[in-house]
PDB file of N, CA, C and O in Angstrom:
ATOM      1  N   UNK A   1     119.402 -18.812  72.845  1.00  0.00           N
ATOM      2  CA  UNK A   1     117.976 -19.058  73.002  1.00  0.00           C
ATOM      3  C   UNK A   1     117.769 -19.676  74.392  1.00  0.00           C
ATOM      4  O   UNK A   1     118.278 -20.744  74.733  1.00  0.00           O
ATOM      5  N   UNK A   2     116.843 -18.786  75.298  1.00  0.00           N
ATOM      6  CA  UNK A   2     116.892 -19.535  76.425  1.00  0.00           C
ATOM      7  C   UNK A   2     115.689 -21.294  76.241  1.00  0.00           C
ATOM      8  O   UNK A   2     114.972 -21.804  75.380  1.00  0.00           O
ATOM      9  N   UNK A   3     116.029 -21.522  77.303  1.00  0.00           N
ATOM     10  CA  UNK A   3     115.355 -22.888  77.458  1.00  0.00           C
ATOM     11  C   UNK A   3     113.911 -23.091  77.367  1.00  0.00           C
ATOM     12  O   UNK A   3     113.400 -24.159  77.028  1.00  0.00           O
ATOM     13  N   UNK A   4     113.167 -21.865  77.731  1.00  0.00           N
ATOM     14  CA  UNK A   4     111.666 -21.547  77.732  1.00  0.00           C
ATOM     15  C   UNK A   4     111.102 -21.238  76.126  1.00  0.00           C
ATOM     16  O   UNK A   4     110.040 -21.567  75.598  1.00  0.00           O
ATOM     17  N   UNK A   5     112.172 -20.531  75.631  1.00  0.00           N
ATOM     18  CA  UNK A   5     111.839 -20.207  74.044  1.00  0.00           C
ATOM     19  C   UNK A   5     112.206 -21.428  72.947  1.00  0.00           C
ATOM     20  O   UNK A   5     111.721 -21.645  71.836  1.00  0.00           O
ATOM     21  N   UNK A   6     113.193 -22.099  73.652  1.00  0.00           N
ATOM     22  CA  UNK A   6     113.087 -23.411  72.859  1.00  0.00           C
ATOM     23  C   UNK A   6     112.181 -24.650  73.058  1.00  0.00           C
ATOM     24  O   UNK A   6     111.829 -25.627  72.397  1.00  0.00           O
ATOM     25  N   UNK A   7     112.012 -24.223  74.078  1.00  0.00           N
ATOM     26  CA  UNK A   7     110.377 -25.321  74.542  1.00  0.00           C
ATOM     27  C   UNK A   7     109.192 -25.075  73.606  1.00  0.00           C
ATOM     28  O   UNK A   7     108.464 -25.825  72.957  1.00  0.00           O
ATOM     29  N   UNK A   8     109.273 -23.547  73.799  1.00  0.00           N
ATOM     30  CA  UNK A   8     107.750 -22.886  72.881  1.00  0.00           C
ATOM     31  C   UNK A   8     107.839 -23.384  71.538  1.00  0.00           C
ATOM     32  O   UNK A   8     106.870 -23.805  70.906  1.00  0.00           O
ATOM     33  N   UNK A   9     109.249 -23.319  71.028  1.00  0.00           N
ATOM     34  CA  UNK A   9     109.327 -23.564  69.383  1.00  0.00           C
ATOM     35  C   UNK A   9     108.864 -24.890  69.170  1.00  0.00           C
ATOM     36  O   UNK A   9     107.866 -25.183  68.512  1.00  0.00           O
ATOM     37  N   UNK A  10     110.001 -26.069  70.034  1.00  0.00           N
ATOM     38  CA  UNK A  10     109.297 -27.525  69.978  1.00  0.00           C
ATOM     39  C   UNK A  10     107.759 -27.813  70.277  1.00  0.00           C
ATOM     40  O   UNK A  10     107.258 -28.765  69.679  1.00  0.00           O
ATOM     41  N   UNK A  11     107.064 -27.163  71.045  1.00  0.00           N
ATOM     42  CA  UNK A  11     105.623 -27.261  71.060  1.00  0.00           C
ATOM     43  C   UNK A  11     104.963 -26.887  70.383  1.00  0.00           C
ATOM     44  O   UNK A  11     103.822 -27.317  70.210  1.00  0.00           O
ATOM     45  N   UNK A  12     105.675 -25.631  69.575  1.00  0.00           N
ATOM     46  CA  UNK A  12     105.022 -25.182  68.273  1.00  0.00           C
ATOM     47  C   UNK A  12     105.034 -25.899  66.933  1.00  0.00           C
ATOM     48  O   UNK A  12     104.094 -26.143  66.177  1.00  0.00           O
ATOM     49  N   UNK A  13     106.647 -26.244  66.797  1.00  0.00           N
ATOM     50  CA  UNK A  13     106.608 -27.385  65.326  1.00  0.00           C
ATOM     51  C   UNK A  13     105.491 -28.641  66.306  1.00  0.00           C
ATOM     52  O   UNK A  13     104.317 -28.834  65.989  1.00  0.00           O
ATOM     53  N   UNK A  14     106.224 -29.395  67.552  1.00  0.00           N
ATOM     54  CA  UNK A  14     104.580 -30.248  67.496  1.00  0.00           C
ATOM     55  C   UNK A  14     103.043 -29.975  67.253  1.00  0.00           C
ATOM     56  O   UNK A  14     102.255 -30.759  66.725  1.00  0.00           O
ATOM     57  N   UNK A  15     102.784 -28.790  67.710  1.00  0.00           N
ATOM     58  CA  UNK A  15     101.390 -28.206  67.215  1.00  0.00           C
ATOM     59  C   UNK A  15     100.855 -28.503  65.440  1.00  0.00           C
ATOM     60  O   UNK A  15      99.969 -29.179  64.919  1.00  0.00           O
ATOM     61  N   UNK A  16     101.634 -27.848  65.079  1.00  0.00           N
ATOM     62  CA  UNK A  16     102.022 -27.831  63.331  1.00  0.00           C
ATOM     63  C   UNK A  16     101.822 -28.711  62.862  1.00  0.00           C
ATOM     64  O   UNK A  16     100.988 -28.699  61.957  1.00  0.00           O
ATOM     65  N   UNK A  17     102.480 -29.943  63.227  1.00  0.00           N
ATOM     66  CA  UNK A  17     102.544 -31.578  62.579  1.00  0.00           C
ATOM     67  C   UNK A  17     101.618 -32.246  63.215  1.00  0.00           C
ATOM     68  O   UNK A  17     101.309 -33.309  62.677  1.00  0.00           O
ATOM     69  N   UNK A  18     100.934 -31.905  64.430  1.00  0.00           N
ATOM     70  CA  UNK A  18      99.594 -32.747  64.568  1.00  0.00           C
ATOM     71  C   UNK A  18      98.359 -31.489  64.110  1.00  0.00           C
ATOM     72  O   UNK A  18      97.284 -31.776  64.636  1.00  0.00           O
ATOM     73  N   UNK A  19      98.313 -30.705  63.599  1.00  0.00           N
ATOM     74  CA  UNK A  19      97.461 -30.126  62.547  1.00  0.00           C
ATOM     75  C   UNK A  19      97.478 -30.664  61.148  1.00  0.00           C
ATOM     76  O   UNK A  19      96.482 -31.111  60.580  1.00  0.00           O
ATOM     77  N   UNK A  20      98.417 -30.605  60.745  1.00  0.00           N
ATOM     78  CA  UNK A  20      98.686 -31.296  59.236  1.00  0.00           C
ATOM     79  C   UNK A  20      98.345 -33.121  59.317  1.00  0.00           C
ATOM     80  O   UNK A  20      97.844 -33.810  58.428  1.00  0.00           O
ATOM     81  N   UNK A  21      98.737 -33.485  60.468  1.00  0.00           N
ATOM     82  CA  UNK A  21      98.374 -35.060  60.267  1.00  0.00           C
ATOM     83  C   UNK A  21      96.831 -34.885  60.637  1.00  0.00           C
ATOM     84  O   UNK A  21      96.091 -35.634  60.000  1.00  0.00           O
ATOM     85  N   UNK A  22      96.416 -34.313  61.248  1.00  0.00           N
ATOM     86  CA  UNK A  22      94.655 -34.071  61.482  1.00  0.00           C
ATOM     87  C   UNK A  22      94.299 -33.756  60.100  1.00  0.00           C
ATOM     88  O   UNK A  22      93.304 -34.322  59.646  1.00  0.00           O
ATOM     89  N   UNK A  23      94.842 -33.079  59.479  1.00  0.00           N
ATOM     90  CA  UNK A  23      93.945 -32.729  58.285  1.00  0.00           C
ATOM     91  C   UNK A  23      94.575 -33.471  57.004  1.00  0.00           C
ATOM     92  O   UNK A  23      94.011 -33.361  55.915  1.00  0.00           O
ATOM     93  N   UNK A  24      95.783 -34.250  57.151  1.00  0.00           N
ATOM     94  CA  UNK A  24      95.962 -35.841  55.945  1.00  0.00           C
ATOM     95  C   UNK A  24      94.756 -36.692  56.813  1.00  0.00           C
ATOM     96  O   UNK A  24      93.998 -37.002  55.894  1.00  0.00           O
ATOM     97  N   UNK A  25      94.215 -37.187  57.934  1.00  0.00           N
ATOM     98  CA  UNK A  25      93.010 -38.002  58.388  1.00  0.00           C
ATOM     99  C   UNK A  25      92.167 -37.827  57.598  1.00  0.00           C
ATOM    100  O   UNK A  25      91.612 -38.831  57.153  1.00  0.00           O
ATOM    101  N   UNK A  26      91.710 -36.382  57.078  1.00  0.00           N
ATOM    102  CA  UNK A  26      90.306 -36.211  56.260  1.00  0.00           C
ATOM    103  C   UNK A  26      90.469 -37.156  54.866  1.00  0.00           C
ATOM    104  O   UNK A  26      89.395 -37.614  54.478  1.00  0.00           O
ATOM    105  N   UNK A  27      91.077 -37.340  54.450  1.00  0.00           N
ATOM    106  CA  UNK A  27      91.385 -37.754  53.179  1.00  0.00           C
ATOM    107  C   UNK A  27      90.744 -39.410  53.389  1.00  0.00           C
ATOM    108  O   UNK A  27      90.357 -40.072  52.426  1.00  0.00           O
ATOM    109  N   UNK A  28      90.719 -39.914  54.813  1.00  0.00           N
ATOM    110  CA  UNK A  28      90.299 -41.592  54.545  1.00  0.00           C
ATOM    111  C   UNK A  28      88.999 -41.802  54.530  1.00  0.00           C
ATOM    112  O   UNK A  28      88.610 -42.882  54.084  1.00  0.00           O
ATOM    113  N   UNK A  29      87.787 -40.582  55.132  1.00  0.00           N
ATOM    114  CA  UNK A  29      86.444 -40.839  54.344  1.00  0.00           C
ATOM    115  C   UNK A  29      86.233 -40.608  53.078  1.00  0.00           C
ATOM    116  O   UNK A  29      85.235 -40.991  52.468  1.00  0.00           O
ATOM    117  N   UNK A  30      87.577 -39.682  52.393  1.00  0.00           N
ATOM    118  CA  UNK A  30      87.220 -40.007  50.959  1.00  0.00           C
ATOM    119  C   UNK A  30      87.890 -41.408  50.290  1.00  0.00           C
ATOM    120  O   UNK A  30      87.337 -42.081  49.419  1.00  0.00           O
ATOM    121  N   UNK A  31      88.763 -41.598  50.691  1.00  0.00           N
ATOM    122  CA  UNK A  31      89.011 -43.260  50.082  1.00  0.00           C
ATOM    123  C   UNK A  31      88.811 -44.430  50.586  1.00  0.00           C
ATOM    124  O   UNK A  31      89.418 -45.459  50.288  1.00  0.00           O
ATOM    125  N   UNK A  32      87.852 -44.289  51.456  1.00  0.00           N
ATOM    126  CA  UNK A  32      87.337 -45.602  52.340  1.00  0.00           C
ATOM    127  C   UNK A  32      86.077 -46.406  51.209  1.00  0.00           C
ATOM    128  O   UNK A  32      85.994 -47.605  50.940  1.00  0.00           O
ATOM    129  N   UNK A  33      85.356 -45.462  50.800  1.00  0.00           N
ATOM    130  CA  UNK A  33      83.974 -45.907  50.404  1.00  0.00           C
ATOM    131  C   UNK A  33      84.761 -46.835  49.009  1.00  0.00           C
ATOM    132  O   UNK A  33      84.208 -47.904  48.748  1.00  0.00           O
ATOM    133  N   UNK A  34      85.426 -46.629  48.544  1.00  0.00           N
ATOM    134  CA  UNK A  34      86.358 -47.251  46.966  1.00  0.00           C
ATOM    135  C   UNK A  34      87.246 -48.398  47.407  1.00  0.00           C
ATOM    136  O   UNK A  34      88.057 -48.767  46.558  1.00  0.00           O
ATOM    137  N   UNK A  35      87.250 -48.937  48.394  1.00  0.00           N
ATOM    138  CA  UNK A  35      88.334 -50.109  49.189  1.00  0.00           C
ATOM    139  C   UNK A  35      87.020 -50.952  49.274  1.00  0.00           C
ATOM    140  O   UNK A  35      85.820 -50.686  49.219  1.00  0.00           O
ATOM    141  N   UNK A  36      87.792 -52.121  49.436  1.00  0.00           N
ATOM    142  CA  UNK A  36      86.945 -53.576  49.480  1.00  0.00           C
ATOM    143  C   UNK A  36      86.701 -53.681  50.918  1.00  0.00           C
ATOM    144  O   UNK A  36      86.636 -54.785  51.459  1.00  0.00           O
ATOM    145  N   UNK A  37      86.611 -52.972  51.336  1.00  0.00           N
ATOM    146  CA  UNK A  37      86.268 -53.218  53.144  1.00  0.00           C
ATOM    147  C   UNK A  37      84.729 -53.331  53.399  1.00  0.00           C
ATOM    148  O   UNK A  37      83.976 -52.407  53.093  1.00  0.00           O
ATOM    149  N   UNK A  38      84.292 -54.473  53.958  1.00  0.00           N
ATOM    150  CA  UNK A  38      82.882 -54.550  54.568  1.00  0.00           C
ATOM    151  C   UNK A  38      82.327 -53.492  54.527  1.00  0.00           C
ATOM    152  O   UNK A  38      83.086 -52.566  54.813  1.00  0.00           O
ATOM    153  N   UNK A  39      81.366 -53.213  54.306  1.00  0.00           N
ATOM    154  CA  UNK A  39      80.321 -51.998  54.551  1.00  0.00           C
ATOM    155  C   UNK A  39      80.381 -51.620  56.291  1.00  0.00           C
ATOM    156  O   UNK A  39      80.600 -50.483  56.708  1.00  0.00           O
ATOM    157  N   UNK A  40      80.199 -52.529  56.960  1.00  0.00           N
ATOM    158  CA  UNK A  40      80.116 -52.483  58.525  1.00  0.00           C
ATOM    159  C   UNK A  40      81.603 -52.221  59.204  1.00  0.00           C
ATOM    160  O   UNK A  40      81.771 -52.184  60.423  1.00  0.00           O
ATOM    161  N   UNK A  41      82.537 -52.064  58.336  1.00  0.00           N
ATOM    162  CA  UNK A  41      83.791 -51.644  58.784  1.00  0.00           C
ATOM    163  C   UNK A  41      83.588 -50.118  58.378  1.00  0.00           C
ATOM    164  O   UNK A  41      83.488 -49.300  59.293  1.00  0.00           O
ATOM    165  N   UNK A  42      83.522 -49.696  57.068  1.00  0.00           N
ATOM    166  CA  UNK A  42      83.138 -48.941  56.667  1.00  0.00           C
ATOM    167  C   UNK A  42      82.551 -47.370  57.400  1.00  0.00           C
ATOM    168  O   UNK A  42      82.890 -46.189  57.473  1.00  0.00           O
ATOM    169  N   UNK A  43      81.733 -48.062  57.736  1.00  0.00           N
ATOM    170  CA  UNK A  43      80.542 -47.483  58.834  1.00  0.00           C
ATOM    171  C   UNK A  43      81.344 -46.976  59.934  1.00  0.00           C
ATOM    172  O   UNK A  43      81.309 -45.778  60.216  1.00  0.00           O
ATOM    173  N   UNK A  44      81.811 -47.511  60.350  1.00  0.00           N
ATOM    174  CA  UNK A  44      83.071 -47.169  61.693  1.00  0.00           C
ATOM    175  C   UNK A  44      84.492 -46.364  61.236  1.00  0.00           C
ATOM    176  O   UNK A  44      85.169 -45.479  61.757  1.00  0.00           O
ATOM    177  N   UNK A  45      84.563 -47.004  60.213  1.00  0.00           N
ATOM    178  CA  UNK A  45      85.931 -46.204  59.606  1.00  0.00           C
ATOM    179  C   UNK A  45      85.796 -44.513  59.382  1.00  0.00           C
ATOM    180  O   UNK A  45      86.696 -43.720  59.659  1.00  0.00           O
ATOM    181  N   UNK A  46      84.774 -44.234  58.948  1.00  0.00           N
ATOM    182  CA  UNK A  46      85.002 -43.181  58.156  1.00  0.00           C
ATOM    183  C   UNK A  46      84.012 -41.944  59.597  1.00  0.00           C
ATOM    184  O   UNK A  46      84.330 -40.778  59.826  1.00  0.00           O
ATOM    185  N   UNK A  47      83.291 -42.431  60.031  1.00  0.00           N
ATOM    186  CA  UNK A  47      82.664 -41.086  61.549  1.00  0.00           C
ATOM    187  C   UNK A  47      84.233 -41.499  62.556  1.00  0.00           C
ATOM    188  O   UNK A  47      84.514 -40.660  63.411  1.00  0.00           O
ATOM    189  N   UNK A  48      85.104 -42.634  62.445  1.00  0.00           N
ATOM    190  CA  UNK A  48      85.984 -42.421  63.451  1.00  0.00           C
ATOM    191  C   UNK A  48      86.939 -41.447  63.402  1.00  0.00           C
ATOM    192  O   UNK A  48      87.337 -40.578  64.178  1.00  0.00           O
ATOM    193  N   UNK A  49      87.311 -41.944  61.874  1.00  0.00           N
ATOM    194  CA  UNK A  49      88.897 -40.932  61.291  1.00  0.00           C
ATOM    195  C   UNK A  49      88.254 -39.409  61.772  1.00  0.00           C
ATOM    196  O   UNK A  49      88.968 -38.705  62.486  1.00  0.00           O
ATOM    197  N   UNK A  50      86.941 -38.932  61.383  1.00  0.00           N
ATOM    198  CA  UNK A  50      86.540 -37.584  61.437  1.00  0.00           C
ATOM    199  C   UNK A  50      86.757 -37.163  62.627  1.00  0.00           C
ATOM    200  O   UNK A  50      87.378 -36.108  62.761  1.00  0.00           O
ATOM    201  N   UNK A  51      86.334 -37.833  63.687  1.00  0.00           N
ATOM    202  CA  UNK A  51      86.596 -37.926  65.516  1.00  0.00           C
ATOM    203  C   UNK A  51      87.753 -37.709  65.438  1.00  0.00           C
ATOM    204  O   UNK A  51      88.007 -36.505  65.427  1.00  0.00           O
ATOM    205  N   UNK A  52      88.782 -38.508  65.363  1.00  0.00           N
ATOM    206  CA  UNK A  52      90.115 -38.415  65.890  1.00  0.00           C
ATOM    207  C   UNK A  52      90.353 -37.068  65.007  1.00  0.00           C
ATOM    208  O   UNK A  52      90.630 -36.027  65.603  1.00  0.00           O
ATOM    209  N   UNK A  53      90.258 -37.081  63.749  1.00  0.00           N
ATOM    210  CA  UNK A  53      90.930 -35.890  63.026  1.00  0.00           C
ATOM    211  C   UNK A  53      90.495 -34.659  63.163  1.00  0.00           C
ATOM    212  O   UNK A  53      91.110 -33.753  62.600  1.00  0.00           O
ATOM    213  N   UNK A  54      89.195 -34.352  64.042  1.00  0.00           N
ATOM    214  CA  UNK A  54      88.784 -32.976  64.940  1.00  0.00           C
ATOM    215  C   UNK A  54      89.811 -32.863  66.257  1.00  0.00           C
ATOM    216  O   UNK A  54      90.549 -31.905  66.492  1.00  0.00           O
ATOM    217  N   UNK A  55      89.684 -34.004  67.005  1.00  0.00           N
ATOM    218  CA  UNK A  55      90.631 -33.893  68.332  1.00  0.00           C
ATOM    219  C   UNK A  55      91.700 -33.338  68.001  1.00  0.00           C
ATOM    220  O   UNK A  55      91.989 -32.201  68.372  1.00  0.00           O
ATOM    221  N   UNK A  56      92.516 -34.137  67.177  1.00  0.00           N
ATOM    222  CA  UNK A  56      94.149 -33.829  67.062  1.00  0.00           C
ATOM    223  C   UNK A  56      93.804 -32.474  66.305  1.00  0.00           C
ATOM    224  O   UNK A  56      94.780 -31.733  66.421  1.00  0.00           O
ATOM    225  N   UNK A  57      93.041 -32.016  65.754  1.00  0.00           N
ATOM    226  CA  UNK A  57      93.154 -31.066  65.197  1.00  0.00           C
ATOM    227  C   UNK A  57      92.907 -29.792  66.568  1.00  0.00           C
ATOM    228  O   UNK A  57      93.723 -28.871  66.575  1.00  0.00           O
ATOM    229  N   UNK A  58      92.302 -29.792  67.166  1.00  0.00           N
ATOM    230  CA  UNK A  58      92.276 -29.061  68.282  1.00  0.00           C
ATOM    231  C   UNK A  58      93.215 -29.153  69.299  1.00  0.00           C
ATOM    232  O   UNK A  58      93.547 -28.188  69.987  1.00  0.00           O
ATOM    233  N   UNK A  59      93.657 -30.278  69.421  1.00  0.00           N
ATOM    234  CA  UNK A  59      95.116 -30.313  70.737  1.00  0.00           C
ATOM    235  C   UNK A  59      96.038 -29.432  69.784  1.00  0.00           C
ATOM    236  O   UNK A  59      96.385 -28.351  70.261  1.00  0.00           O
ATOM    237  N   UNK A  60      96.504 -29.762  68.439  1.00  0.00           N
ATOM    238  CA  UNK A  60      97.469 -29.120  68.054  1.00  0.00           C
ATOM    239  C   UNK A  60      96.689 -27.681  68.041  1.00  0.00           C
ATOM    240  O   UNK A  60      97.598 -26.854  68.107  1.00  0.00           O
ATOM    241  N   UNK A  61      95.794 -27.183  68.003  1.00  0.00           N
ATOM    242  CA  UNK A  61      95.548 -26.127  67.680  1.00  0.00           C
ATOM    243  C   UNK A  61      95.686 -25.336  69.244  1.00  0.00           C
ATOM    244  O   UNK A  61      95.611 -24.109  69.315  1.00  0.00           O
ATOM    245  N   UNK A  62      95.896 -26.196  70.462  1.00  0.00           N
ATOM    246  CA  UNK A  62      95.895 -25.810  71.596  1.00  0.00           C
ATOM    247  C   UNK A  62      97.283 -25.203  72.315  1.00  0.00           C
ATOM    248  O   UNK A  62      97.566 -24.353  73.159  1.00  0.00           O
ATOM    249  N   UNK A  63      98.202 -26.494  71.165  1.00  0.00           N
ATOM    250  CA  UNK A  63      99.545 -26.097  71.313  1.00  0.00           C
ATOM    251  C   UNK A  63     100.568 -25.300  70.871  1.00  0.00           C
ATOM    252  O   UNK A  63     101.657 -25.057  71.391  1.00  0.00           O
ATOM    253  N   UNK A  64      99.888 -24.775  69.441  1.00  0.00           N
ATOM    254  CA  UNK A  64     100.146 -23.507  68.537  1.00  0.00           C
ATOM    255  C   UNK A  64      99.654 -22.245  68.642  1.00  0.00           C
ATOM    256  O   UNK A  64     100.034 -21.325  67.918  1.00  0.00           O
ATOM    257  N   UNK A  65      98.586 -22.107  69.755  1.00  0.00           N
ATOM    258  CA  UNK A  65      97.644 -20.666  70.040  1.00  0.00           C
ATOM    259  C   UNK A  65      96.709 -20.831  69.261  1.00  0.00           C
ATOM    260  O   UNK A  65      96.555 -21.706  68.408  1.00  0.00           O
ATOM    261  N   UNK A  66      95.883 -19.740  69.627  1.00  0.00           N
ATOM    262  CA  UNK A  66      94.857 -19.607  69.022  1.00  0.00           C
ATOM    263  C   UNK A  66      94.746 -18.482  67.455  1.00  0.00           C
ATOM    264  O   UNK A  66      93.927 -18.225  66.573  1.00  0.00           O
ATOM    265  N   UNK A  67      95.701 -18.214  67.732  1.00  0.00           N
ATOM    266  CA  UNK A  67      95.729 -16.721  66.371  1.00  0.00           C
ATOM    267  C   UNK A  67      96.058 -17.932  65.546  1.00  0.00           C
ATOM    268  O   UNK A  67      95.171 -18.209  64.740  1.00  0.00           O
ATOM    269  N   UNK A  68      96.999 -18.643  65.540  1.00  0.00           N
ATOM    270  CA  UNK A  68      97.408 -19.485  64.512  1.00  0.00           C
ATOM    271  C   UNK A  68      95.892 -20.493  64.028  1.00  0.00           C
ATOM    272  O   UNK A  68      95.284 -20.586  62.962  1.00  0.00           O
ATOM    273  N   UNK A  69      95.723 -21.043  65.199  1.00  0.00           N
ATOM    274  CA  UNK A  69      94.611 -22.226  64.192  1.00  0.00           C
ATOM    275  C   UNK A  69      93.432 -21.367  63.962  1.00  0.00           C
ATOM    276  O   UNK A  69      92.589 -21.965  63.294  1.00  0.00           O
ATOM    277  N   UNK A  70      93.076 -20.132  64.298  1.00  0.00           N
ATOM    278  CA  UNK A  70      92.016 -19.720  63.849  1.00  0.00           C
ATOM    279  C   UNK A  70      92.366 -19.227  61.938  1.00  0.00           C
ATOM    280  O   UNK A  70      91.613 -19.130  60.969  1.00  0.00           O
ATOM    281  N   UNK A  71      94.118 -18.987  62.147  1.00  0.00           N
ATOM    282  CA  UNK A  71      94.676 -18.247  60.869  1.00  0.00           C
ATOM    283  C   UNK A  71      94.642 -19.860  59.740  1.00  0.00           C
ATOM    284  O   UNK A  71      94.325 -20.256  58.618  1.00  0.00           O
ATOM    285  N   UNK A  72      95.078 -20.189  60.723  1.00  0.00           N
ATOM    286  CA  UNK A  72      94.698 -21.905  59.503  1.00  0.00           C
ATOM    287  C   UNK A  72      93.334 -22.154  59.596  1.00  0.00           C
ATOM    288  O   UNK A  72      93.198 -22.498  58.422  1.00  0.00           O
ATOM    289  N   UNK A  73      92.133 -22.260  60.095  1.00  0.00           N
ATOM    290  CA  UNK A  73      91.171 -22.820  60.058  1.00  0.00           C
ATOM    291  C   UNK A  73      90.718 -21.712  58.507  1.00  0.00           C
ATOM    292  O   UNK A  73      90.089 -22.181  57.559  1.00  0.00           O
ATOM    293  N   UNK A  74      91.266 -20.023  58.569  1.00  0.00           N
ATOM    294  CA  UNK A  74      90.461 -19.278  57.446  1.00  0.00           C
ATOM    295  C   UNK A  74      91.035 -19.569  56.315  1.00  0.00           C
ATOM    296  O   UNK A  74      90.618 -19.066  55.272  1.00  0.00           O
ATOM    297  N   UNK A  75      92.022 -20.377  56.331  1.00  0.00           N
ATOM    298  CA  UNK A  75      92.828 -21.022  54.901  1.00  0.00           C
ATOM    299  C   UNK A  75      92.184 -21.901  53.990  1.00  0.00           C
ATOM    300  O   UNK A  75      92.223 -22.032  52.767  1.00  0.00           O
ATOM    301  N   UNK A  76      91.333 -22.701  55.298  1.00  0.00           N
ATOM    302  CA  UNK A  76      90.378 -24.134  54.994  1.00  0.00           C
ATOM    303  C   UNK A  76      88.362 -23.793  54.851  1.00  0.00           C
ATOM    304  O   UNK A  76      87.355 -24.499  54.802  1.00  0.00           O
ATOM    305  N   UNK A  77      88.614 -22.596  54.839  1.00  0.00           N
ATOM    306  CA  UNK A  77      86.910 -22.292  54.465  1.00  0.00           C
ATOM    307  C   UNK A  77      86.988 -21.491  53.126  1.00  0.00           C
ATOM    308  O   UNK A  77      87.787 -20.674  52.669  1.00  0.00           O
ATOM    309  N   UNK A  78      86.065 -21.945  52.775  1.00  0.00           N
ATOM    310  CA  UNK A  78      85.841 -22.163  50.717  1.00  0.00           C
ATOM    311  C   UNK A  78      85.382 -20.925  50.600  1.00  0.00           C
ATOM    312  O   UNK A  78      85.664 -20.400  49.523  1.00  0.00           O
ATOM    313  N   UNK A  79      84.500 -19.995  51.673  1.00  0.00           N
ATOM    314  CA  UNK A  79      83.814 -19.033  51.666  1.00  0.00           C
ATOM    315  C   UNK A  79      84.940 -17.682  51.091  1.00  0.00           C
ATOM    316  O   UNK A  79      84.574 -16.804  50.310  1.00  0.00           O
ATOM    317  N   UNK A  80      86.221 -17.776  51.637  1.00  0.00           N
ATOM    318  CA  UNK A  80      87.156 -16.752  52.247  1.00  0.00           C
ATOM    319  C   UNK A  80      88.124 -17.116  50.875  1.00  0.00           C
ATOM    320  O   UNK A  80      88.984 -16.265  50.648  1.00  0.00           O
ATOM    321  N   UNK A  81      88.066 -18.649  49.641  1.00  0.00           N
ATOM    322  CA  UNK A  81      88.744 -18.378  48.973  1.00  0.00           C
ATOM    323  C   UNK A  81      88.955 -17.215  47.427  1.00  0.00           C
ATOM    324  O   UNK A  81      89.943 -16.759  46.851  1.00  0.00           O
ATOM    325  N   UNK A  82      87.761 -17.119  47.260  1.00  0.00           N
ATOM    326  CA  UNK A  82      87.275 -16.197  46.628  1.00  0.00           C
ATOM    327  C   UNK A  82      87.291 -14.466  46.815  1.00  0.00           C
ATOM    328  O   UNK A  82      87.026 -13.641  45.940  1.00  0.00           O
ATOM    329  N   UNK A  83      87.597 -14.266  47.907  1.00  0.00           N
ATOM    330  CA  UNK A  83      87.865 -12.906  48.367  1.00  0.00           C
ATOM    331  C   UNK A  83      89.267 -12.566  47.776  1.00  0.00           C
ATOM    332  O   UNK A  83      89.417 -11.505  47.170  1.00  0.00           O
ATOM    333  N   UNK A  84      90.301 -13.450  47.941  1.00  0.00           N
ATOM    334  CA  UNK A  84      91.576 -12.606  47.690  1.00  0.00           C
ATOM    335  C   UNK A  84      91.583 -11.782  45.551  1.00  0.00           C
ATOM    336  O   UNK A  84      91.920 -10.782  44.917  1.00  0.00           O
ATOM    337  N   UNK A  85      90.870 -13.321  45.351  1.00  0.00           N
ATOM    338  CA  UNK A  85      90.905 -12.851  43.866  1.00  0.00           C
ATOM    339  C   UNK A  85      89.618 -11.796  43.817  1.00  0.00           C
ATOM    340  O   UNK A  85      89.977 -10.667  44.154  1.00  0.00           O
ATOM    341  N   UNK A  86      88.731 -11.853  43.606  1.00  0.00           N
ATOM    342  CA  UNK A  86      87.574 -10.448  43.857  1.00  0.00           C
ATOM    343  C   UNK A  86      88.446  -9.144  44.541  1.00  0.00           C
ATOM    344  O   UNK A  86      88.403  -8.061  43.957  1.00  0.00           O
ATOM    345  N   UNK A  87      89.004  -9.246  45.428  1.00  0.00           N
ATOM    346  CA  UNK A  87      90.024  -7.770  45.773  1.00  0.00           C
ATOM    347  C   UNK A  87      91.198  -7.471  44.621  1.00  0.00           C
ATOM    348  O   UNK A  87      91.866  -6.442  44.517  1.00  0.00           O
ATOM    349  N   UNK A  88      91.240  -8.367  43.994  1.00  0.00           N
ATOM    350  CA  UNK A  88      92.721  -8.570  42.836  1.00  0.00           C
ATOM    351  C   UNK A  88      92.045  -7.622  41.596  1.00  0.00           C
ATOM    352  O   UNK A  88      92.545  -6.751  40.885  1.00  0.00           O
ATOM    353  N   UNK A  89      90.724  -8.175  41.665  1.00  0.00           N
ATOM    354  CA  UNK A  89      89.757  -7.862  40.209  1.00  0.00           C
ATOM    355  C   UNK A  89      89.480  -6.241  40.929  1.00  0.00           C
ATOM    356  O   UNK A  89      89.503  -5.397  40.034  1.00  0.00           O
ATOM    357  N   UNK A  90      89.263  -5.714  42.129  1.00  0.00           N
ATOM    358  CA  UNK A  90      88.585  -4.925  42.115  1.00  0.00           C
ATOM    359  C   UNK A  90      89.908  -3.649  42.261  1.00  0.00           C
ATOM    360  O   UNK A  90      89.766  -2.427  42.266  1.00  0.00           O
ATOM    361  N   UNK A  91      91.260  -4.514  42.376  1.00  0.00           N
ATOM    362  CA  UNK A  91      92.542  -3.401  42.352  1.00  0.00           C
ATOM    363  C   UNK A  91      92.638  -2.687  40.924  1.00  0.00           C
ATOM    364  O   UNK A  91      92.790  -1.508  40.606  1.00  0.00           O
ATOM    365  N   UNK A  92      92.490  -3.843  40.206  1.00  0.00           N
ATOM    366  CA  UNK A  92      93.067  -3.513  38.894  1.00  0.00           C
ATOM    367  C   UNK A  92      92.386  -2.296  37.799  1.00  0.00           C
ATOM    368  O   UNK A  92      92.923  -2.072  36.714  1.00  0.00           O
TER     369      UNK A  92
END
């Protein structure tokens, strides 16, 4: 493996793992509001995590290409989950 193709791979598993940690971030506006934290922490906590967890979600998506995070972003829309089974129903 030359040195250029093992670069790509390491930038690619990094891509990967700051996509997946961008999208474990979403999870703390749902368990922020149920914690004993000030309301006014609160408030900051949960529009920040969303901030950071768009960014990192786009650097990694910068560092994996674009076929890929567009191929993960259609994994994560609710619209597109329903199609595979409706084509399943309409094979059979």
């Amino acid at each position: 493996m030359s040195s250029i193709e093992k670069q790509k791979s390491i930038t690619y598993k990094v891509g990967i793992g700051i996509i997946i940690f961008s999208l474990s971030l979403w999870l703390i506006p749902i368990i922020t509001p149920f914690t004993p934290i000030p309301t006014k922490v609160k408030a900051g906590i949960i529009p920040g995590s969303i901030i950071v967890a768009e960014i990192l979600f786009w650097l990694g998506a910068l560092l994996v290409g674009k076929e890929v995070a567009n191929k993960f972003k259609s994994y994560l829309n609710p619209n597109k989950w329903r199609e595979k089974g409706d084509t399943q129903k309409n094979e059979d």
